[in-house]
Biopython code that builds the backbone (N, CA, C, O; Angstrom):
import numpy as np
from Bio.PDB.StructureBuilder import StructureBuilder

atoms = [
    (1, "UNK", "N", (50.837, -4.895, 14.717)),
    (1, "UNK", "CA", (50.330, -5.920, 13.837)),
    (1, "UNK", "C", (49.770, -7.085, 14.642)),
    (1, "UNK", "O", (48.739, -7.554, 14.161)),
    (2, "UNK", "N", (50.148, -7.576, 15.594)),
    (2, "UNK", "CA", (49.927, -9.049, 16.625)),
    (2, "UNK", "C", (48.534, -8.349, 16.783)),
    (2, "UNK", "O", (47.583, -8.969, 16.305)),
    (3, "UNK", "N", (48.268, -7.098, 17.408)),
    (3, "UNK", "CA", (47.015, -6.430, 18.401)),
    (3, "UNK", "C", (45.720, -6.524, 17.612)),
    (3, "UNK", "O", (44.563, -6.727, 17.981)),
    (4, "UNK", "N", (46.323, -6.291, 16.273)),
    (4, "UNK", "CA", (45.386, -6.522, 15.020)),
    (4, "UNK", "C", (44.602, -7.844, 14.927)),
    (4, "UNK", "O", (43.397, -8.094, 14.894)),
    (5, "UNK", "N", (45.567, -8.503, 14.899)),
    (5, "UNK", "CA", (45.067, -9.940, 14.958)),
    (5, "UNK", "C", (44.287, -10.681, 15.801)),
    (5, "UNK", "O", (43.697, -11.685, 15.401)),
    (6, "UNK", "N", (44.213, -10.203, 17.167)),
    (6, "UNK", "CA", (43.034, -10.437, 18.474)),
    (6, "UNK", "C", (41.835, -9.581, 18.259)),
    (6, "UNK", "O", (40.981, -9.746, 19.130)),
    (7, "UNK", "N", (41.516, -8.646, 17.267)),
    (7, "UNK", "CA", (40.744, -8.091, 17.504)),
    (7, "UNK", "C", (39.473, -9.133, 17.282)),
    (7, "UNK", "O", (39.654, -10.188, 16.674)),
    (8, "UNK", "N", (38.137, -8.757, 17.831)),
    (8, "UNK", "CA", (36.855, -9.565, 17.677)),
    (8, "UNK", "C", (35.630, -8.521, 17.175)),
    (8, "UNK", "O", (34.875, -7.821, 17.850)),
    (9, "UNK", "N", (35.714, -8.663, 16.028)),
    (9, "UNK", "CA", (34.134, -7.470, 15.861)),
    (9, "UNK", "C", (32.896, -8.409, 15.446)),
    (9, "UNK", "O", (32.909, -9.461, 14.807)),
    (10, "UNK", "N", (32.154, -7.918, 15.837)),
    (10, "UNK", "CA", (30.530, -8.405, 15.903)),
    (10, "UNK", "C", (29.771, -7.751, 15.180)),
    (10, "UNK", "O", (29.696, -6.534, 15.350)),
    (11, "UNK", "N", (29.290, -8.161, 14.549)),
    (11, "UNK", "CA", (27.870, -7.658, 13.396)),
    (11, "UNK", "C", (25.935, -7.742, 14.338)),
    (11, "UNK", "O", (25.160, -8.687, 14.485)),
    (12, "UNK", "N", (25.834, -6.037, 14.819)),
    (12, "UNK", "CA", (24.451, -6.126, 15.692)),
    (12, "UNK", "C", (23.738, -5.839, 14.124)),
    (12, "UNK", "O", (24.140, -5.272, 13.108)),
    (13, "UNK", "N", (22.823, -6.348, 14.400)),
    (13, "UNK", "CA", (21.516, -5.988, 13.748)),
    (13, "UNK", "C", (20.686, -5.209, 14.467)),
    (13, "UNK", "O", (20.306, -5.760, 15.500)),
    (14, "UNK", "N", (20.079, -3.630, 14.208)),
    (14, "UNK", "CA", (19.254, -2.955, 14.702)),
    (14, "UNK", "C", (17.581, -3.073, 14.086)),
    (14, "UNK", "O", (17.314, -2.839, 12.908)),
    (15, "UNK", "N", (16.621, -3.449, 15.044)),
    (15, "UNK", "CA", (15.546, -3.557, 14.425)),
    (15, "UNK", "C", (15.316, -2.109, 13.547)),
    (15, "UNK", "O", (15.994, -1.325, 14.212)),
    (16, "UNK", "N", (14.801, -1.414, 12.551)),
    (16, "UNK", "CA", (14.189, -0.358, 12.307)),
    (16, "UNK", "C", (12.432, -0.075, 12.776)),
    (16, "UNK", "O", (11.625, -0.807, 13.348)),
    (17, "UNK", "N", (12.376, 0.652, 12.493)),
    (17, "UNK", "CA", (10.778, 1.080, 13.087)),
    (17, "UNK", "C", (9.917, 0.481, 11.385)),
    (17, "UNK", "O", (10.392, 0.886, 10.324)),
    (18, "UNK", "N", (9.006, -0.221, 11.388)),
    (18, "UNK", "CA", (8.369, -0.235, 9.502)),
    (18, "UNK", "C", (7.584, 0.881, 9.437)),
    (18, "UNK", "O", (6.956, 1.482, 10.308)),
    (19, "UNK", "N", (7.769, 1.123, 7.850)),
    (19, "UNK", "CA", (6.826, 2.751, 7.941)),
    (19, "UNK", "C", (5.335, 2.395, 7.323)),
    (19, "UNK", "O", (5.170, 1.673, 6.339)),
    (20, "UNK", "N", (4.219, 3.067, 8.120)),
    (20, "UNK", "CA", (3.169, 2.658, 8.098)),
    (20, "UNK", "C", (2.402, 2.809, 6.929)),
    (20, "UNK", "O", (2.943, 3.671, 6.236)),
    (21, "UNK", "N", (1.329, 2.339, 6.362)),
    (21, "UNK", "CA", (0.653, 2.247, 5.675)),
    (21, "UNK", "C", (-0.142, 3.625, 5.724)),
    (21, "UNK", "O", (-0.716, 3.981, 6.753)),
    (22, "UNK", "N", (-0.146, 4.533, 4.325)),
    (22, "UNK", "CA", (-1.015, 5.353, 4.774)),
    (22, "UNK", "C", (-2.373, 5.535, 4.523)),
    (22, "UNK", "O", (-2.891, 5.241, 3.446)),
    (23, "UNK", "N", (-2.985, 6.018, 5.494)),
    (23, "UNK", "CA", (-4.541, 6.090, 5.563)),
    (23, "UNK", "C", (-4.969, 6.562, 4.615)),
    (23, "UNK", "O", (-6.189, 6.420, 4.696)),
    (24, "UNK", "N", (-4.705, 7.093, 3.661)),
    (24, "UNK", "CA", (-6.138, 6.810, 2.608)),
    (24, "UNK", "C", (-6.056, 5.972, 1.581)),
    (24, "UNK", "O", (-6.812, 6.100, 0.618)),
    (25, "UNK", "N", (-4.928, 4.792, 1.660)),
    (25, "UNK", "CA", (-4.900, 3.670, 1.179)),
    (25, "UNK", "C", (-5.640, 2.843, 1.695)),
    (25, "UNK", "O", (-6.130, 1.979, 0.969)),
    (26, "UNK", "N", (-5.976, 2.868, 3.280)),
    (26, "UNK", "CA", (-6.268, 2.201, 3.562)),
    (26, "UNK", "C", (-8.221, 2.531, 4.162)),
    (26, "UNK", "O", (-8.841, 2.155, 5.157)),
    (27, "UNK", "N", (-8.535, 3.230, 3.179)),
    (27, "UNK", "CA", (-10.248, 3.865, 3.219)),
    (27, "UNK", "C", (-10.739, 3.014, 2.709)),
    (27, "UNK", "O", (-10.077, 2.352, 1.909)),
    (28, "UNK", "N", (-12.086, 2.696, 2.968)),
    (28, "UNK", "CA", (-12.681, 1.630, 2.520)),
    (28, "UNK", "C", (-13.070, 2.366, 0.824)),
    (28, "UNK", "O", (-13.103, 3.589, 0.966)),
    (29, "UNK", "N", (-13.293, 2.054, -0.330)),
    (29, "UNK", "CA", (-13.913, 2.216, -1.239)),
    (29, "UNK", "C", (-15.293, 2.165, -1.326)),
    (29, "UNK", "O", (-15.854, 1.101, -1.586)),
    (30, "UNK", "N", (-16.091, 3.506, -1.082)),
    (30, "UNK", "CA", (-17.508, 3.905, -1.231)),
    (30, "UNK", "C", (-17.808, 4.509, -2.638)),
    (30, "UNK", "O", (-17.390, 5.485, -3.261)),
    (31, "UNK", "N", (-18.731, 3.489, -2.878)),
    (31, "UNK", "CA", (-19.666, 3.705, -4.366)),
    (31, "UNK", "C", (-20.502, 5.103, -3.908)),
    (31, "UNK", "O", (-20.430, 5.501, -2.745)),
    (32, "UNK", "N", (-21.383, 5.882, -5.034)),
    (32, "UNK", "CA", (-21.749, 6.701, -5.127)),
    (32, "UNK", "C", (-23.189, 6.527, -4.900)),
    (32, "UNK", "O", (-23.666, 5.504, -5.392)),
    (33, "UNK", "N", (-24.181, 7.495, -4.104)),
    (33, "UNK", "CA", (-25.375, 7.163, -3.889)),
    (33, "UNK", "C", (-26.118, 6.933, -5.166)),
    (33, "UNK", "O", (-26.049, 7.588, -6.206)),
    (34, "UNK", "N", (-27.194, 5.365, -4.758)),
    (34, "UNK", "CA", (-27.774, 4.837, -6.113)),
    (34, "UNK", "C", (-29.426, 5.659, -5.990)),
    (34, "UNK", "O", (-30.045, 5.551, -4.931)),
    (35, "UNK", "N", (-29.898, 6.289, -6.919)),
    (35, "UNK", "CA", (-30.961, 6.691, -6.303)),
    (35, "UNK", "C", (-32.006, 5.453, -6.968)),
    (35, "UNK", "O", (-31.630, 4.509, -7.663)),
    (36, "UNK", "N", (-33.280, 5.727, -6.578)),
    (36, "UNK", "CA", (-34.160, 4.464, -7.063)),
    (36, "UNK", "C", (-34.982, 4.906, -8.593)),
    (36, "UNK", "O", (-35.619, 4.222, -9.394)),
    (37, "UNK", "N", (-34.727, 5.966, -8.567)),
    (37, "UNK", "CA", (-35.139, 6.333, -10.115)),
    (37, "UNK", "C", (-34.128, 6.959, -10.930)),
    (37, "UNK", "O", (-33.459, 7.832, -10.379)),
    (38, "UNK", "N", (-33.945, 6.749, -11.849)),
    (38, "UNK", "CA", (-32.989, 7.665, -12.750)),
    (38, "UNK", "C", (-33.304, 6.933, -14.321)),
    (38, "UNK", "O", (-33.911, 5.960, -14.769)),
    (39, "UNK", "N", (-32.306, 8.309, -14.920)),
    (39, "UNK", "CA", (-32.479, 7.207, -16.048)),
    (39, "UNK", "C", (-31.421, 6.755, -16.936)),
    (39, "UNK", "O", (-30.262, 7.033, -16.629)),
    (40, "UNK", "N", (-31.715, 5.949, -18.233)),
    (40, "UNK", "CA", (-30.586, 5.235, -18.740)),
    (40, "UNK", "C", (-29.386, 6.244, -18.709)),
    (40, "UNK", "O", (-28.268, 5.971, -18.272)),
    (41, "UNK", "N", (-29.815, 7.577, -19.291)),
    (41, "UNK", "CA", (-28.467, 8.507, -18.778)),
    (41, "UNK", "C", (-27.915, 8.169, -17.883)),
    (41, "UNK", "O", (-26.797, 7.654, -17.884)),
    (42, "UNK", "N", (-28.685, 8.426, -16.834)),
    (42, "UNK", "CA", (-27.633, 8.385, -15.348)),
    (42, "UNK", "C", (-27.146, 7.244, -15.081)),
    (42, "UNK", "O", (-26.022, 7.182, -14.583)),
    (43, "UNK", "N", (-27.745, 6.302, -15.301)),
    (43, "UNK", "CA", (-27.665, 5.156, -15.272)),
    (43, "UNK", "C", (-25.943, 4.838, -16.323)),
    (43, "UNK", "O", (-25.032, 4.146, -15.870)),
    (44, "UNK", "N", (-25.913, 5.248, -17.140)),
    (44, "UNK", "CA", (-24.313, 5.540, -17.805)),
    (44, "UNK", "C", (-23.420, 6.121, -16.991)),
    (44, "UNK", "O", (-22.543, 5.420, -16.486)),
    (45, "UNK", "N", (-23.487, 7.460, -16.730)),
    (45, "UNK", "CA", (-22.900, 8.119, -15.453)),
    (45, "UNK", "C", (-22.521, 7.702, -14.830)),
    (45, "UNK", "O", (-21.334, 7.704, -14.505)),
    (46, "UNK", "N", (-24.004, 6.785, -14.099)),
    (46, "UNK", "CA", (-23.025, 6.135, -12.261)),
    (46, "UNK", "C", (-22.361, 5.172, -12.956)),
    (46, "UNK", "O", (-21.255, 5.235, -12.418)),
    (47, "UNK", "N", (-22.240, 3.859, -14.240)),
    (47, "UNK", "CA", (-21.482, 3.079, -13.947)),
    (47, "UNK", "C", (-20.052, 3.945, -14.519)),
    (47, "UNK", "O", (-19.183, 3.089, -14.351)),
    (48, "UNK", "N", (-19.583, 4.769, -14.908)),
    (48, "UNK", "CA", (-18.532, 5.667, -15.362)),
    (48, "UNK", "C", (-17.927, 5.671, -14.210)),
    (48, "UNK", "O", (-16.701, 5.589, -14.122)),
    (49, "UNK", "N", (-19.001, 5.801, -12.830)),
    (49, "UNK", "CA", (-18.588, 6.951, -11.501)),
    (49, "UNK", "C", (-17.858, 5.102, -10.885)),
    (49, "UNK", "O", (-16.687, 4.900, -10.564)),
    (50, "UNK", "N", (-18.889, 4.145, -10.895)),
    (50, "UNK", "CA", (-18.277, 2.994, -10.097)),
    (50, "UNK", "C", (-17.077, 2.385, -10.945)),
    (50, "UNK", "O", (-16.527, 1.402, -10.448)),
    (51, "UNK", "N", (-16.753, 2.708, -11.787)),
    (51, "UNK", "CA", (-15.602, 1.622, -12.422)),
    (51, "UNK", "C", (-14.416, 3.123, -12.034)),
    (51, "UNK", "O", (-13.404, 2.684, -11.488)),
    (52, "UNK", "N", (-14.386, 4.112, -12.143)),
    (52, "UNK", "CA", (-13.443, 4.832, -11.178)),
    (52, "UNK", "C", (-13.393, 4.546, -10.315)),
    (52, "UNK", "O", (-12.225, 4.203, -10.135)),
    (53, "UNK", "N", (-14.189, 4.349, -9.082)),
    (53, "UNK", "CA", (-13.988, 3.840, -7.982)),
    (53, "UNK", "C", (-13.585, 1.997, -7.692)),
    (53, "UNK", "O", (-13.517, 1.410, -6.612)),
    (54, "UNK", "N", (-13.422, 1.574, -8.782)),
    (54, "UNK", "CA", (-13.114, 0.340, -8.807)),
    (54, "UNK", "C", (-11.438, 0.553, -9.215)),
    (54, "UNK", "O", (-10.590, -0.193, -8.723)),
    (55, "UNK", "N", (-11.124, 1.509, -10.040)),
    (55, "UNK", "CA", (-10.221, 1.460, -10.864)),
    (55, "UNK", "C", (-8.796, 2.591, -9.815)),
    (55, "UNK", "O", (-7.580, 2.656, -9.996)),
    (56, "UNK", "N", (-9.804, 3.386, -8.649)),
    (56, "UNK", "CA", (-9.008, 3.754, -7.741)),
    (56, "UNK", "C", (-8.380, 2.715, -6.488)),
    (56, "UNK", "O", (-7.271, 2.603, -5.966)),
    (57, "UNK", "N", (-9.815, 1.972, -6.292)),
    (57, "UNK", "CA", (-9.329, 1.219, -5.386)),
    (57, "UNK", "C", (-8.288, 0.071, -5.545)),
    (57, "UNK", "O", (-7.758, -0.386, -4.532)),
    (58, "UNK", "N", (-8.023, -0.339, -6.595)),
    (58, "UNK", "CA", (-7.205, -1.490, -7.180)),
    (58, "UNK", "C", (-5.348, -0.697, -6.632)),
    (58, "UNK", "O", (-4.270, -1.127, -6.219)),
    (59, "UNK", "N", (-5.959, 0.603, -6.978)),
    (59, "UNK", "CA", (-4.202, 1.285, -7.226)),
    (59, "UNK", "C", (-4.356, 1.377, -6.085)),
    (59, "UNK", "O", (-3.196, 1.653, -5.779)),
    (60, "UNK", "N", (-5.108, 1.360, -4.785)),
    (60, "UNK", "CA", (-4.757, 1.246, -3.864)),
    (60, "UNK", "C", (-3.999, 0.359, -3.267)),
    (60, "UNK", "O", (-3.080, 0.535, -2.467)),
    (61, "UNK", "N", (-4.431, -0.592, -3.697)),
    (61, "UNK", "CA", (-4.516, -2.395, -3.451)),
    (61, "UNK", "C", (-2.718, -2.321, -3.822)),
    (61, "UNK", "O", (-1.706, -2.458, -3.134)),
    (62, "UNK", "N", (-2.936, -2.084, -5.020)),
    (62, "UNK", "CA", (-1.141, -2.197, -5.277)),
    (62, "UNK", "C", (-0.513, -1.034, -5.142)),
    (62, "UNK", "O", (0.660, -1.137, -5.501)),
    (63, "UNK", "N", (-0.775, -0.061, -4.807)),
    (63, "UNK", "CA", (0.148, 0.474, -3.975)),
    (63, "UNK", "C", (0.962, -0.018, -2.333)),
    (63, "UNK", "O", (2.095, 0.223, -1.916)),
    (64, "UNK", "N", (-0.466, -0.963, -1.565)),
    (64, "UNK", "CA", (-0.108, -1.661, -0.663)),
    (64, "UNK", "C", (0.613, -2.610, -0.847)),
    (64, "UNK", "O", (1.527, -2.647, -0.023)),
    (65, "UNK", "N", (0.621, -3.626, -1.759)),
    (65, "UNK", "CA", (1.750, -4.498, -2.026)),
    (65, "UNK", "C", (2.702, -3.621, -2.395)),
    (65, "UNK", "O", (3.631, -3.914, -1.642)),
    (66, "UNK", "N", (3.230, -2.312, -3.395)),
    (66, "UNK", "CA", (4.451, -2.159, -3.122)),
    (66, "UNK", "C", (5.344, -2.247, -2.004)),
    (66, "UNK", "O", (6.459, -2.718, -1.781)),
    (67, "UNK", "N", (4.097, -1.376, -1.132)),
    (67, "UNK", "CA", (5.060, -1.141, 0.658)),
    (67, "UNK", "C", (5.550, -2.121, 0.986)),
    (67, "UNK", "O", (6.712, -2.116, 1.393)),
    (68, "UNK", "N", (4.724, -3.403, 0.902)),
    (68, "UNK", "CA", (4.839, -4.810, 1.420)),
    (68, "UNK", "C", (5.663, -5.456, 0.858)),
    (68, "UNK", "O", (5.747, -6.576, 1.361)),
    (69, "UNK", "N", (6.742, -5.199, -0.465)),
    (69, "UNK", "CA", (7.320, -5.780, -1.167)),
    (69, "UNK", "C", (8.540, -5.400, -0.733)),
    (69, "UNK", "O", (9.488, -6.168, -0.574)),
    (70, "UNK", "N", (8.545, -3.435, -0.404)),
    (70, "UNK", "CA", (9.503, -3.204, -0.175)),
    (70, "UNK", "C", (10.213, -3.282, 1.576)),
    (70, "UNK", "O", (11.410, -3.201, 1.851)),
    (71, "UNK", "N", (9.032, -3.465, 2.586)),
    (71, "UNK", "CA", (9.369, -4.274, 3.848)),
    (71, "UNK", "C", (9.976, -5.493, 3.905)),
    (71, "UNK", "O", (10.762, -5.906, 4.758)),
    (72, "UNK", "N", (9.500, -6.106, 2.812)),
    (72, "UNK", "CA", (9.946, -7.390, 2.435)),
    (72, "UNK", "C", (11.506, -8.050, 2.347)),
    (72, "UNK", "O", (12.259, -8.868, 2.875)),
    (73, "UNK", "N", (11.400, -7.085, 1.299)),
    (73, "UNK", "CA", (13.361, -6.581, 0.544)),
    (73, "UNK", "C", (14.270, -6.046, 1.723)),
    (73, "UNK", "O", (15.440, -6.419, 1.807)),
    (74, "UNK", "N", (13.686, -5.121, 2.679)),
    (74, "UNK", "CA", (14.430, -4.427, 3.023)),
    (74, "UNK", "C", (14.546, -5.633, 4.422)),
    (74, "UNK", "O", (15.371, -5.004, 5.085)),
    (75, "UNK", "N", (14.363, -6.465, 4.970)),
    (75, "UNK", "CA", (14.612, -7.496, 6.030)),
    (75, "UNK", "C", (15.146, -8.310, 5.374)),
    (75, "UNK", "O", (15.707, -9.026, 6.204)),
    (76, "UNK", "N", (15.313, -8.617, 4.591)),
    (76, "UNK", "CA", (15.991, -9.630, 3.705)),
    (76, "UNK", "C", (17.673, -9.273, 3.725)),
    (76, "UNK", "O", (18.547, -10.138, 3.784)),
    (77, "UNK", "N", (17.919, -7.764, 3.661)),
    (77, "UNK", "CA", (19.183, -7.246, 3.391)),
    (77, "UNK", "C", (19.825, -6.620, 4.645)),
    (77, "UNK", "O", (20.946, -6.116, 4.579)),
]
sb = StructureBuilder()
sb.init_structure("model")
sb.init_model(0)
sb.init_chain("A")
sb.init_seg("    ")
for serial, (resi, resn, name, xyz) in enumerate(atoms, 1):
    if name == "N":
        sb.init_residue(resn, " ", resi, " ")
    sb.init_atom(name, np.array(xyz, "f"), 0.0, 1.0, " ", f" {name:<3s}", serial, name[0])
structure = sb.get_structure()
């Protein structure tokens, strides 16, 4: 019981490695070739085609803040 009582323990903190962002989050968002003639059809089409590509890249966007939220949390604890 006395031996108990001298003991000294220490609390290390180990850095972890952060896990990286993955690359095709991190692709730039390319619109679809505009040609110089088309018509109001297509002209419907491509903006269909760019607001997907607007509407992918966003979930990119916050998919990156999740990671970043959860790097966040996890140094905190």
């Amino acid at each position: 019981m006395l031996l108990s009582s001298c003991t000294n323990t220490q609390k290390e903190y180990v850095q972890t490695p952060s896990v990286p962002i993955p690359a095709h989050l991190l692709n730039d968002c390319l619109p679809e070739y505009i040609p110089q003639k088309f018509t109001w059809g297509d002209s419907l089409l491509l903006n269909e085609s760019l607001l997907t590509v607007i509407e992918q890249c966003n979930l990119d966007k916050k998919s990156i803040r999740e990671i970043e939220a959860a790097r966040n949390n996890s140094t905190l604890h």
